[in-house]
N, C-alpha and C positions, 0 to 999 in steps of 0.2 A: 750723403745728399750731394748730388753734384748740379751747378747752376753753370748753363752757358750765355753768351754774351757777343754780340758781331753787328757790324754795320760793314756796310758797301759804299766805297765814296771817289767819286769820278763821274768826266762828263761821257755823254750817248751821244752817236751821229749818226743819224738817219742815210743809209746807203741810196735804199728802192724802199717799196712799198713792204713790208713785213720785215725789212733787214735792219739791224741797227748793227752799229760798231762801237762797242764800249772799252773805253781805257780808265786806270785807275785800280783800286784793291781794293780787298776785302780781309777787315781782319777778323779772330774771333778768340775770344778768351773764354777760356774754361776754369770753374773754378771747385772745391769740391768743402765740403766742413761736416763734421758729425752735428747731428742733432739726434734728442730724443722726441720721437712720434710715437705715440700712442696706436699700436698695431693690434692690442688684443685685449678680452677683456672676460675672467672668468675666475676659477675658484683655485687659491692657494694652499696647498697642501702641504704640512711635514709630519715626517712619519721618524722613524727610529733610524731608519737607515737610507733615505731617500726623503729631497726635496719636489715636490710633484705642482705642477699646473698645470690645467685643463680649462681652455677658450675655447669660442666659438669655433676659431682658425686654426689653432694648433697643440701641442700639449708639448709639455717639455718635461722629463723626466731624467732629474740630477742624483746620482749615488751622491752619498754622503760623501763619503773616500777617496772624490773623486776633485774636491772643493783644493782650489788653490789659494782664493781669500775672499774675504766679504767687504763690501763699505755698504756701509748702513746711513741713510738719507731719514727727514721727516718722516715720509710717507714709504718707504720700501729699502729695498737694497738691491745692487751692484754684484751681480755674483761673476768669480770666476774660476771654468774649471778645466782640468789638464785633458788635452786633444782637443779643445776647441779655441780657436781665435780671437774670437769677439766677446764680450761681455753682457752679459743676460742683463739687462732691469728686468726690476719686477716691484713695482711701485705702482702708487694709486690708496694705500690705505688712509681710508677717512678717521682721523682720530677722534673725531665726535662718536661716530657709531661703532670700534673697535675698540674697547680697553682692556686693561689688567686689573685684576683684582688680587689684592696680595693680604693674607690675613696672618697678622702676628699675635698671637693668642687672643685678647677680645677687640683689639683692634683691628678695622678694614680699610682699606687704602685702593682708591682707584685712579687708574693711571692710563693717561691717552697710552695706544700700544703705539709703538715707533720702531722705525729700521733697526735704531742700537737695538732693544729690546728683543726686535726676529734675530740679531747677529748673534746676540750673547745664548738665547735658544739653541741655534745651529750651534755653534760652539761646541757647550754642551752637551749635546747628543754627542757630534765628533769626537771628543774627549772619553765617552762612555764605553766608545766601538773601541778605545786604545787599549 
């Protein structure tokens, strides 16, 4: 994101009728900062050997193999992978309407799903392909 910034400051002197003569500057400051903005919005997908999402706007489809690391947030994760630059989020999970359900013989346990929980997922899959 980049924000610009500038003022003009100095007197004007009337020549003739439509002429003016100004002195004085103008300065202007540019400034720039990451933010996360909410660009798209659609269905999360993992498969065995690919990460897949498909929005409105665009689809991004990540080979497993291809993952350089994860950081896992409340609500999503941070991926990033080798030949690209920039870092994918992909967050937004509601952990009210998203859980785990995990049963240990007649025991069940439900669990908000969370970023760790997608990383430890990918993980796994990637460790399966080795």
């Amino acid at each position: 994101m980049r924000q610009s910034t500038g003022g003009y400051g100095g007197p004007s002197f009337r020549i003739a009728k439509g002429v003016s003569w100004r002195l004085g500057a103008f300065k202007a400051q540019s400034e720039s900062h990451e933010e996360l903005r909410a660009i798209d919005q659609g269905r999360f997908t993992l498969t065995n050997k690919r990460l897949i999402f498909s929005g409105a706007k665009r689809t991004v489809d990540i080979n497993l193999n291809k993952l350089v690391s994860i950081e896992p947030y409340s609500d999503g994760i941070a991926v990033r992978t080798s030949g690209k630059g920039k870092t994918q989020y992909f967050v937004g999970i509601d952990p009210r309407q998203v859980t785990a359900t995990v049963t240990m013989g007649d025991r069940v346990y439900q669990e908000p799903f969370t970023g760790l929980m997608l990383q430890y997922l990918i993980e796994g899959l990637v460790k399966q392909q080795e």
